[in-house]
C-alpha positions as MATLAB code, in Angstrom:
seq = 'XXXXXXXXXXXXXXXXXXXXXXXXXXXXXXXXXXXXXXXXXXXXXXXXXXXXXXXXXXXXXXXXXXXXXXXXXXXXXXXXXXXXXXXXXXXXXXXXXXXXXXXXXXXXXXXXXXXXXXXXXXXXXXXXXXXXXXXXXXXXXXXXXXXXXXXXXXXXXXXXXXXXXXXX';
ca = [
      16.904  -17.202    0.333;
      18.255  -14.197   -1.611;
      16.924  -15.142   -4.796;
      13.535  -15.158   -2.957;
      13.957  -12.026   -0.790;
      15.205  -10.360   -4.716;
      12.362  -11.288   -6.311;
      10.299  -10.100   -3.476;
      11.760   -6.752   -3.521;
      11.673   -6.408   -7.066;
       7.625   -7.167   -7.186;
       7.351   -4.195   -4.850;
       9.783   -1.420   -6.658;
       7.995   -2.473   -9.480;
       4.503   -1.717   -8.246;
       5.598    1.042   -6.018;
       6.835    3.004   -9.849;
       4.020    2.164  -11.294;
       1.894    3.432   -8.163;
       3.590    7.032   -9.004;
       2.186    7.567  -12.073;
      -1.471    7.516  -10.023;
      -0.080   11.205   -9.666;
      -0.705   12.709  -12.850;
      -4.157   11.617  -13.856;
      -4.977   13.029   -9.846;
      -3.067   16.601  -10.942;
      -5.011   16.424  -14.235;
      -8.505   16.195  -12.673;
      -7.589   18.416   -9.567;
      -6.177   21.044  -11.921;
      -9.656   20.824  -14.337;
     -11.816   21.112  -11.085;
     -10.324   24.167  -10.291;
     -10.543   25.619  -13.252;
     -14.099   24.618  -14.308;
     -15.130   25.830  -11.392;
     -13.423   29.125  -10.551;
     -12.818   30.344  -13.818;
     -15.582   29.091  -15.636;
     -17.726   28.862  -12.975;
     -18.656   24.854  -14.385;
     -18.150   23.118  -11.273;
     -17.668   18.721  -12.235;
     -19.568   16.670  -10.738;
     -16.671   13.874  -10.831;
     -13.533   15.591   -9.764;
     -14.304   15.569   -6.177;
     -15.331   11.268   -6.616;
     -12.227   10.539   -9.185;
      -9.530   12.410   -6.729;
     -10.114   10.695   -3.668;
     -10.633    7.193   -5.555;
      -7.175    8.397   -7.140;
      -5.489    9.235   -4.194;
      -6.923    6.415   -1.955;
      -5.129    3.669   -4.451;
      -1.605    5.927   -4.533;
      -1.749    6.013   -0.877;
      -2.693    2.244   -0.294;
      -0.590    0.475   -2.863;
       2.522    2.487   -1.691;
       2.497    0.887    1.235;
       4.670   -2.258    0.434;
       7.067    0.210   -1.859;
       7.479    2.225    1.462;
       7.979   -1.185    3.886;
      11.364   -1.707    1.168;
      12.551    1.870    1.535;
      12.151    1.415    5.291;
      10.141    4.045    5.472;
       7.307    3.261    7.891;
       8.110    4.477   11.462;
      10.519    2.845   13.273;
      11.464    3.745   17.208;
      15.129    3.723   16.745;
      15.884    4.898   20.257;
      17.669    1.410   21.167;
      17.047   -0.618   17.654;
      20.296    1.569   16.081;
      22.533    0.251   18.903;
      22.033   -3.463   18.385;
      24.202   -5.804   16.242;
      22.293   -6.516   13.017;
      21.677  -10.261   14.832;
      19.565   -8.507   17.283;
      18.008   -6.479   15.130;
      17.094   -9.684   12.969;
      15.668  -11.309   15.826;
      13.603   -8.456   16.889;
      12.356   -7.605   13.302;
      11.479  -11.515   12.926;
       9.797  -11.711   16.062;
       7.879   -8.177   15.509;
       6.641   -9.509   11.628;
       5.579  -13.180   13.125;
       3.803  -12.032   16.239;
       2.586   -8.182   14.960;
       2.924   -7.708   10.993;
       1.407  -11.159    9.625;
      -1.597  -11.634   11.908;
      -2.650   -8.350   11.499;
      -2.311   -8.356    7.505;
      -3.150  -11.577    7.307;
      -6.333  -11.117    8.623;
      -6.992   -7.658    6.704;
      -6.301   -9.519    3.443;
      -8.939  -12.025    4.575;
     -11.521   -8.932    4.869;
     -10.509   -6.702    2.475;
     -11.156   -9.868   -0.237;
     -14.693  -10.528    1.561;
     -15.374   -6.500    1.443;
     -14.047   -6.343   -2.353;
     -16.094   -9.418   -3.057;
     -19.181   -7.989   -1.431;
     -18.864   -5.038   -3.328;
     -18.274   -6.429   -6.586;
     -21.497   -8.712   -6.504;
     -23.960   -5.553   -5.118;
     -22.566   -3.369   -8.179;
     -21.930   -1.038   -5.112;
     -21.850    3.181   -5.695;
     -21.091    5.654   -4.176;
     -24.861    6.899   -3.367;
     -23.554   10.404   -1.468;
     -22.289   11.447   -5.183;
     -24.332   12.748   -8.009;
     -22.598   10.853  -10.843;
     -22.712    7.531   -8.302;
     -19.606    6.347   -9.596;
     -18.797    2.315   -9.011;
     -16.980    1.674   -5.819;
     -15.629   -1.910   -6.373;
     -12.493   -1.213   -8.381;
     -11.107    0.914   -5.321;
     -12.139   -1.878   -2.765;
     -10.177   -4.134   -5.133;
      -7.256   -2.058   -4.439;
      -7.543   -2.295   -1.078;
      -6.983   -6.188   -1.306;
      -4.338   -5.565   -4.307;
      -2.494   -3.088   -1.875;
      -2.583   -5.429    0.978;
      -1.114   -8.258   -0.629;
       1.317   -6.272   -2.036;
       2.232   -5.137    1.298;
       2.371   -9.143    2.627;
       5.064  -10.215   -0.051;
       6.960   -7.287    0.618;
       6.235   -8.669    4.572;
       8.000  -11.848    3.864;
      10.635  -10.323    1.981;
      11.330   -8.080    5.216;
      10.699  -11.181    7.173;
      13.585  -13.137    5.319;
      15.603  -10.490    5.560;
      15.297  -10.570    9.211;
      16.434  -14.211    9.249;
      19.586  -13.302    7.053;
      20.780  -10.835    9.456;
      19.921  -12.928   12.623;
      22.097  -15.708   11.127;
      24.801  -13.904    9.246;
      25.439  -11.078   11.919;
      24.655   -8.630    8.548;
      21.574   -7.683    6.694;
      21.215   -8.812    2.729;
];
């Protein structure tokens, strides 16, 4: 199980550094836009498009880095008190019964929305330079399975600590 649960873990560090770097080409065209347009007064037509495409992907495929850092919100007002065997058990039961319906089912969509996109050559049509929307729908399903292996991973974890009275 821990070679599993490492691997896991791994796939998401991995993508969650990589996932950073989404930063710099955002500060890059956030930092032209601004200066195009207030000291040159040469607004883009693509900075506004490119940042939130940018951002959208940093925010969504940080999402599984975040589940291994523990960093989604937690209500800790009785969870801190338990023995790591109850806190197994409830994390278990909370990922089989809330966290893999839920993402199962929005990895299910995401692909059919991705899909749907990819085969209309969809745009943005509210945008002057109409750039192509599919790559950032693709994301979405990228970011969301991302988010499902680090699920199991979590999961597994959960089962450790129920069993050995300690988490991995």
């Amino acid at each position: 199980m821990l070679p599993v649960i490492r691997a896991l873990d791994a796939i998401a560090l991995w993508s969650g550094r990589l996932t950073a770097w989404l930063i710099v080409p955002l500060i890059f065209a956030l930092t032209y836009e601004v200066i195009a347009r207030y000291f040159f007064d040469a607004p883009t037509i693509w900075a506004y498009d490119l940042t939130f495409m940018l951002y959208g992907a940093h925010y969504m495929l940080g999402a599984a880095f975040t589940l291994l850092l523990k960093g989604h919100i937690r209500t800790d007002s009785l969870y801190g008190q338990w023995s790591p065997r109850v806190q197994g058990l409830v994390d278990a039961a909370g990922y089989l019964v809330l966290f893999f319906p839920a993402m199962l089912a929005l990895l299910y969509l995401s692909w059919e929305f991705f899909v749907r996109s990819w085969d209309q050559a969809e745009r943005v049509v509210s945008s002057p330079w109409m750039p192509i929307i599919y790559p950032l729908k693709g994301v979405l399903f990228l970011a969301v399975l991302l988010l499902v292996l680090q699920g199991i991973s979590e999961f597994l974890k959960s089962i450790w600590a129920a069993r050995h009275g300690a988490w991995p």
